[in-house]
C-alpha positions in Angstrom: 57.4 87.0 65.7 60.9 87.6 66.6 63.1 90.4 64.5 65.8 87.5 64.2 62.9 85.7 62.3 60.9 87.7 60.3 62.7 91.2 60.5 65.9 93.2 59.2 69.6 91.7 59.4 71.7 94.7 59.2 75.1 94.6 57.9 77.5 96.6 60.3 81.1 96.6 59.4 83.7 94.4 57.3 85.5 92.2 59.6 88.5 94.4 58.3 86.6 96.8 60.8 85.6 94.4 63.5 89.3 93.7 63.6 90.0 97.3 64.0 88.0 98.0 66.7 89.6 95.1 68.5 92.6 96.5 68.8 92.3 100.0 68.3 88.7 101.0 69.0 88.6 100.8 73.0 92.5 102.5 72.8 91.0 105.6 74.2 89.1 104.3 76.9 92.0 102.2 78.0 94.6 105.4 78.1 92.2 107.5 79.9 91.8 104.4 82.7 96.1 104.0 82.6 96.4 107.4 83.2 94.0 108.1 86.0 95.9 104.6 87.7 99.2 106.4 87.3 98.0 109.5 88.8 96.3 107.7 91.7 99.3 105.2 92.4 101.3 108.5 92.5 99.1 110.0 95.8 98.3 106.1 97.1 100.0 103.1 98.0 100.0 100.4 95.7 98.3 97.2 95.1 100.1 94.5 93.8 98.7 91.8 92.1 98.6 88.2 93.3 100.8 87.1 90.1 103.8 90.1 90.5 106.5 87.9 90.2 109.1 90.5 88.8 110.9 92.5 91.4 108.6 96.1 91.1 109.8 99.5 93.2 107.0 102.6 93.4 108.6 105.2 91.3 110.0 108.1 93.7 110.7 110.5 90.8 108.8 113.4 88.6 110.6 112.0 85.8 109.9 108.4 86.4 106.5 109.3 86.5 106.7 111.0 83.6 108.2 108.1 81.4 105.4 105.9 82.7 103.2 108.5 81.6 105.4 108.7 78.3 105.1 104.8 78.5 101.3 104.6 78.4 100.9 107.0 75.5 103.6 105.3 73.2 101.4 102.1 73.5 98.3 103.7 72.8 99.7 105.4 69.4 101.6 101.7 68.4 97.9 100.0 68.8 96.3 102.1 66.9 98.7 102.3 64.3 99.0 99.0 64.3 95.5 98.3 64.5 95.3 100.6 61.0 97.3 97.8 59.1 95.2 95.1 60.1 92.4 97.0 58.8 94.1 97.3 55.5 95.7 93.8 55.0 92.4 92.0 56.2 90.8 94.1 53.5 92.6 92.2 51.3 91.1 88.9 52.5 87.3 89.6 52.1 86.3 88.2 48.9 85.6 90.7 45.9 85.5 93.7 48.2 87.8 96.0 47.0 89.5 96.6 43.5 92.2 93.8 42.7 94.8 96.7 42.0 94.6 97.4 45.3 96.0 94.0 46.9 99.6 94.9 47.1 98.7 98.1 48.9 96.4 96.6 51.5 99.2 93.5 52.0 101.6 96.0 52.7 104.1 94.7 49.5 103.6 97.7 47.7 106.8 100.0 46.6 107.6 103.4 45.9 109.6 103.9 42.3 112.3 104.6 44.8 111.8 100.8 46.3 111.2 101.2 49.9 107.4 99.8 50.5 105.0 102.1 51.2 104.0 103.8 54.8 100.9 102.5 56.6 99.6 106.1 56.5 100.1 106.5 52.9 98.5 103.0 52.3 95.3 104.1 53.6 95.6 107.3 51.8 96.1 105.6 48.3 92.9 103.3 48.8 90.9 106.4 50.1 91.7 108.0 47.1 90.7 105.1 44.9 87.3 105.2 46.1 87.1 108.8 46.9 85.0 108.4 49.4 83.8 111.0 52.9 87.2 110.7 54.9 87.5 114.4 55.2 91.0 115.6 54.2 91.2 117.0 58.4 91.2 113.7 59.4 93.5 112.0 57.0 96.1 114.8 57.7 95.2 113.7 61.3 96.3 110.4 60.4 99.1 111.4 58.8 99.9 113.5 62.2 99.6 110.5 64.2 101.8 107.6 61.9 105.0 110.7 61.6 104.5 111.5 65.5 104.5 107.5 66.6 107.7 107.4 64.5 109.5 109.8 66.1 108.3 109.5 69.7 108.1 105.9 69.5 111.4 105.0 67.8 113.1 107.5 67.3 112.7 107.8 63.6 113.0 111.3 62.4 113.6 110.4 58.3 109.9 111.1 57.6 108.2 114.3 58.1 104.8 115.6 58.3 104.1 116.5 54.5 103.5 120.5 53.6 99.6 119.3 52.2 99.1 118.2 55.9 100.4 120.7 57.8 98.5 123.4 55.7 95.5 121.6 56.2 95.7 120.8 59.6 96.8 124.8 60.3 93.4 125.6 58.3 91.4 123.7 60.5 92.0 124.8 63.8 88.0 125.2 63.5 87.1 122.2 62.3 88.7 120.5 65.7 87.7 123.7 67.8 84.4 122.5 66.8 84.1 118.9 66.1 86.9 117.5 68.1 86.1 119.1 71.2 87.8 121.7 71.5 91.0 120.2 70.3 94.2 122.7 69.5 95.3 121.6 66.5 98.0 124.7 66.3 99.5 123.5 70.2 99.3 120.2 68.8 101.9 121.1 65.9 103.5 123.3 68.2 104.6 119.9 70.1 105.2 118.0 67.4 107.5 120.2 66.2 109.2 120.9 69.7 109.7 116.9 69.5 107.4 116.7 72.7 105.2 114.2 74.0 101.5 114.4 73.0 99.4 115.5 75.7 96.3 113.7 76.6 93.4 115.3 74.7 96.3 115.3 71.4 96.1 111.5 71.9 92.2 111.5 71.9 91.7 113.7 68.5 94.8 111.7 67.0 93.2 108.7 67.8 89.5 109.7 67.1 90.1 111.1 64.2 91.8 107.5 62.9 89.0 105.7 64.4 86.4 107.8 62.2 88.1 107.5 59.2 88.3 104.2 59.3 84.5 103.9 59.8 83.4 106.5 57.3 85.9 104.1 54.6 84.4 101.0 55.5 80.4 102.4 55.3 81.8 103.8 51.5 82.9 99.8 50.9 79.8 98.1 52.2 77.5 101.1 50.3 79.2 99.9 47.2 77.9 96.3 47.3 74.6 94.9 46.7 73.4 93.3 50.3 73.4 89.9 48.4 76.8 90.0 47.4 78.3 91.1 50.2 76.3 88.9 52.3 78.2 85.8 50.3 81.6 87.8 50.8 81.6 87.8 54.5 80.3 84.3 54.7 83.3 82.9 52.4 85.6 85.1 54.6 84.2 83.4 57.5 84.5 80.2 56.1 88.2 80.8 55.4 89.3 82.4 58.8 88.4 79.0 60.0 91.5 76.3 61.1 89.8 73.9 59.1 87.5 76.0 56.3 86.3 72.3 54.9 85.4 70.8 58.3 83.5 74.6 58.9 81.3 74.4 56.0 80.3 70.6 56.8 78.5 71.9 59.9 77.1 75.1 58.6 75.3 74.0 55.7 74.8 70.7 57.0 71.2 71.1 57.1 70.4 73.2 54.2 67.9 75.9 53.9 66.6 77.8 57.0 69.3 75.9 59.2 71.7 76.4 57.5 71.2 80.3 56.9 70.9 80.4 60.7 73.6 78.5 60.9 75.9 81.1 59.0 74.0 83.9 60.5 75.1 83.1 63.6 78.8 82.8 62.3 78.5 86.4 60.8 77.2 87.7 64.4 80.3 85.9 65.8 82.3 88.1 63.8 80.6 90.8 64.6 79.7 92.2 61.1 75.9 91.6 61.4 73.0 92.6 63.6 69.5 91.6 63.9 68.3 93.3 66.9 69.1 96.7 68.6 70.8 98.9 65.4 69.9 102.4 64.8 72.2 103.4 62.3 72.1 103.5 58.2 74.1 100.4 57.2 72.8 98.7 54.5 70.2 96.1 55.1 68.3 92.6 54.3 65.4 90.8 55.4 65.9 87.5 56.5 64.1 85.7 53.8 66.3 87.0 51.5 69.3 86.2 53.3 68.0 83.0 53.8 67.6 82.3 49.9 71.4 83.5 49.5 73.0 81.4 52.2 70.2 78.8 52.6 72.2 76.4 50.7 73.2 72.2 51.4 77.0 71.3 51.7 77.8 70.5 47.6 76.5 74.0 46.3 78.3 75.7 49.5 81.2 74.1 48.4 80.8 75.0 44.5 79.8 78.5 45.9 82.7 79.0 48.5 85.1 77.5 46.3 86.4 75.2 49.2 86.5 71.3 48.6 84.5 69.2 51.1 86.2 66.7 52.9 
């Protein structure tokens, strides 16, 4: 019997993650391939494709080479940045997920006394401290690193700086990165920063690593905290509600009922790439398939009672 039928469906990510990692989990693998095409375009003529329709001239000098350069690493730093608030606010969409209190943080509406809304840095720090969960304080100073130097090399925004709890952490854990960021130098990283410099490469990478594990180690803590069942129903509703027309959705996935219809919604959660039934090595938390099939194995009237979303 297949695994799909009679085995484990494993529950990877939120789609708050999946959406992450859309944007802003390939970001290093994409810089390292811009970089080695600037520094081969600079040694060998170009190729231009088909569809170059604006007028385009081979840079001639260092420093034209350098703001491409400058260019590709500004990008980088904006996606993943970027790709940290659409981790927050879909957060807020998934259905019962994370405490209520926490909406106006994850939206992006919440203030400071002072009125200004809050960073997307200090955001994410606010809901890891609510749940106190494994981001290790290196990484989140990281973070921290990475939001104040895309401000400044980015737009030229020099009002924030990099808080004395992060710098002392980050000088403490020269290390920690030595170590577990591959060799990463933390203290010429600062030095930089400071010197309001570019990043170099391998800063990008540990900036951007670092990001990308905190947001994985958060989202494991989320999914740990609810029962397979529950969140199961969660990422089905969110689903559901992604969906142009959410009524029309829910006609053709429980349309059927029982088996078909939990196949039917286990292949939407594969589409979203939140669930896996064949190849996974890792811890995520877990159900087997009958089970899943007696949560989501529903008709059309109790997924509508269930989902909250009126049929047609």
């Amino acid at each position: 019997m297949s695994n799909q039928s009679s085995g484990i469906i494993y529950l990877v990510a939120t789609p708050a993650r999946a959406s992450f990692r859309r944007t802003g989990g390939d970001v290093s693998r994409h810089l390292h391939t811009l970089w080695v095409a600037i520094e081969t375009l600079v040694h060998n003529a170009e190729v231009r494709p088909a569809d170059l329709h604006l007028g385009w001239t081979k840079p001639q000098l260092a420093i034209e080479w350098s703001d491409t350069r400058d260019f590709a690493a500004k990008a980088a730093m904006t996606s993943v940045v970027d790709a940290l608030d659409q981790y927050l606010k879909v957060l807020a969409r998934i259905p019962r997920l994370t405490n209520p209190n926490l909406e106006d943080t994850l939206k992006g509406t919440a203030r400071t006394p002072s009125g200004a809304r809050l960073t997307i840095f200090a955001r994410f720090a606010v809901v890891v401290a609510q749940y106190g969960c494994a981001v290790a304080p290196e990484q989140l100073a990281v973070i921290e690193l990475l939001a104040t130097w895309r401000n400044r090399f980015v737009h030229g925004d020099y009002r924030h700086s990099l808080s004395k709890h992060a710098r002392r952490t980050l000088e403490g854990a020269t290390g920690y990165f030595g170590t577990a960021q591959g060799g990463a130098n933390i203290g010429a990283m600062l030095q930089r920063f400071d010197g309001r410099k570019a990043p170099s490469l391998k800063d990008l990478v540990t900036l951007i690593t670092s990001c990308q594990l905190a947001v994985g180690v958060l989202d494991e803590h989320l999914i740990h905290l609810q029962s397979p069942q529950d969140f199961v129903l969660a990422l089905v509703e969110f689903a559901l509600r992604q969906a142009p027309d959410p009524p029309a959705l829910l006609e053709r996935v429980f349309a059927k009922g029982g088996r078909q219809s939990a196949g039917a919604a286990l292949a939407l959660l594969h589409s979203f790439g939140v669930a896996k039934t064949q190849g996974y090595t890792g811890s995520a938390p877990s159900i087997k398939r009958g089970s899943f099939d007696a949560v989501v194995g529903m008709g059309r009237n109790a997924a509508s009672t269930t989902f909250g979303i009126e049929r047609p």
